[in-house]
C-alpha positions in Angstrom: 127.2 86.8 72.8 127.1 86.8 68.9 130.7 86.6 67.6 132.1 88.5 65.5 131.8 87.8 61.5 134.3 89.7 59.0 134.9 89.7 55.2 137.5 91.0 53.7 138.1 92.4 49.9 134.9 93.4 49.6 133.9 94.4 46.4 131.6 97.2 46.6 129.9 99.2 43.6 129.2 102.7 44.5 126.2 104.5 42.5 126.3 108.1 42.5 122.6 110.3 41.7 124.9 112.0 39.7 125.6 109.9 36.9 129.3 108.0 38.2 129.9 104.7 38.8 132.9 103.3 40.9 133.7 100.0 41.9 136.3 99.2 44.6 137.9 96.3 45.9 139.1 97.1 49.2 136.0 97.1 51.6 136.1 95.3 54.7 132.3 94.4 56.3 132.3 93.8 60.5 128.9 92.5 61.7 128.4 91.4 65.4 125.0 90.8 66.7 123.1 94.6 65.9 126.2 96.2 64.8 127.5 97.1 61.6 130.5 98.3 60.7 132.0 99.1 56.6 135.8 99.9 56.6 137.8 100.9 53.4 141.1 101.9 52.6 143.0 98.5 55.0 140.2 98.0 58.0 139.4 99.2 61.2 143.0 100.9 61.7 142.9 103.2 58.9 139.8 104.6 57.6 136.3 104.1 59.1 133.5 104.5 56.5 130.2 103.7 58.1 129.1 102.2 61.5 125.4 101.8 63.0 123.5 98.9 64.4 119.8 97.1 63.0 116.9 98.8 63.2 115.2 96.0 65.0 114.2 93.8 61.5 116.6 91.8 60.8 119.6 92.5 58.1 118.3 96.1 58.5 121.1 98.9 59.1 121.1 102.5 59.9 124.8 103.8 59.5 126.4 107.0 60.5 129.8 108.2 58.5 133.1 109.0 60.3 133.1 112.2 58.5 129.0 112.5 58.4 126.9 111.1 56.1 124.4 108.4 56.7 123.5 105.1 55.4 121.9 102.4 55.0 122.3 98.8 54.3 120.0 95.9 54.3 121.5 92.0 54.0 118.7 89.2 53.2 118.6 86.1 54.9 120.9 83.7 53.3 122.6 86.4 50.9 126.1 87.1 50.7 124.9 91.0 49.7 124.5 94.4 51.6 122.2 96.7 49.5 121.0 100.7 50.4 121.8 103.7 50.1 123.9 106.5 51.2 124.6 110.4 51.2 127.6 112.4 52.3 129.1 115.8 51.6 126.6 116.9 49.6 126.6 113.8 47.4 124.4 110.6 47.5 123.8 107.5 45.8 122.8 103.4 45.9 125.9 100.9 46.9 126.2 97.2 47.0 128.8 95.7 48.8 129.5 91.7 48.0 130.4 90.0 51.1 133.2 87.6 50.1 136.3 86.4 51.8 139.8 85.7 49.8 140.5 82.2 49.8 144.2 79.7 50.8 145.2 81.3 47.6 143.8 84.8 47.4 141.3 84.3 45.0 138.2 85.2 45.5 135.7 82.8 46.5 
């Protein structure tokens, strides 16, 4: 059995066909074995964004949204960064999502 890896305080930037940019701070990333999971607004209690499992390559996602929408994501080996894309309620876009944990003091490492 894989165990369970988490980071919190993600910082994700959000790229929107449209022209917008957003970047947000509060992302929390839940990988275990083939399963992905990308929570926001205070983790799995609160708000689900996206959750799928690999496509069979590794660091490659397919994701379904809570609310619709799909997504994916793709993590090289030995990078500390999810890359795809995504499309929901009409809108779609390109997001990157940096994997990083807060450290003893709450900085970011």
């Amino acid at each position: 059995m894989t165990q369970q890896q988490v980071w919190v305080k993600c910082r994700a930037e959000i790229f929107y066909t449209q022209g917008d940019y957003v970047v947000e701070d509060d992302f929390e990333v839940r990988m275990n074995g083939q399963t992905l999971e990308v929570y926001t607004m205070g983790g799995p209690k609160n708000l689900v964004g996206f959750k799928g499992a690999s496509q069979g390559q590794t660091g490659h996602y397919r994701l379904k949204g809570v609310f619709g929408g799909s997504a994916t994501l793709h993590l090289a080996p030995e990078e500390k960064t999810l890359e795809g894309s995504w499309e929901e309620h009409g809108l779609q876009g390109m997001w990157r999502i940096h994997l990083q944990r807060p450290d003893a003091d709450g900085e970011r490492q």
